[in-house]
Steps between C-alpha positions, in 0.01 A plus 500: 500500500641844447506793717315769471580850456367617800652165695835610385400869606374398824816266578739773436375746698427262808876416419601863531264535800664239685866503373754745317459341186336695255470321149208736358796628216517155378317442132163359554521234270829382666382536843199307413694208299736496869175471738351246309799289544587573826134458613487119350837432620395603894165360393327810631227675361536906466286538837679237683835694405348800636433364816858289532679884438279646769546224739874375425779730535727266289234488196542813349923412472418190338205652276756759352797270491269237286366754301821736406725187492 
């Protein structure tokens, strides 16, 4: 399943919110091709990533990591 504009929009600023990562510069096709990966490879679905940044302070350092690497 892909994620939807407004998934990816709502994950990066919850990410922001809860971290000092800011990805919002990145190209929104390339962003979008990252989550989707990263999201089946955590097998998480855009809300349950939402709620792991909120609620684990390691998340947000793995999120980027996965998704810049």
């Amino acid at each position: 399943m892909e994620i939807t504009r407004e998934e990816i929009l709502e994950i990066l600023t919850v990410l922001k919110l809860y971290s000092w990562y800011d990805l919002t510069d990145y190209s929104e096709k390339s962003i979008q091709r990252r989550l989707d990966k990263v999201l089946t490879d955590f097998r998480l679905s855009p809300q349950q990533a939402i709620q792991k940044i909120m609620r684990d302070k390691e998340f947000p350092k793995q999120l980027v990591k996965a998704i810049t690497v």
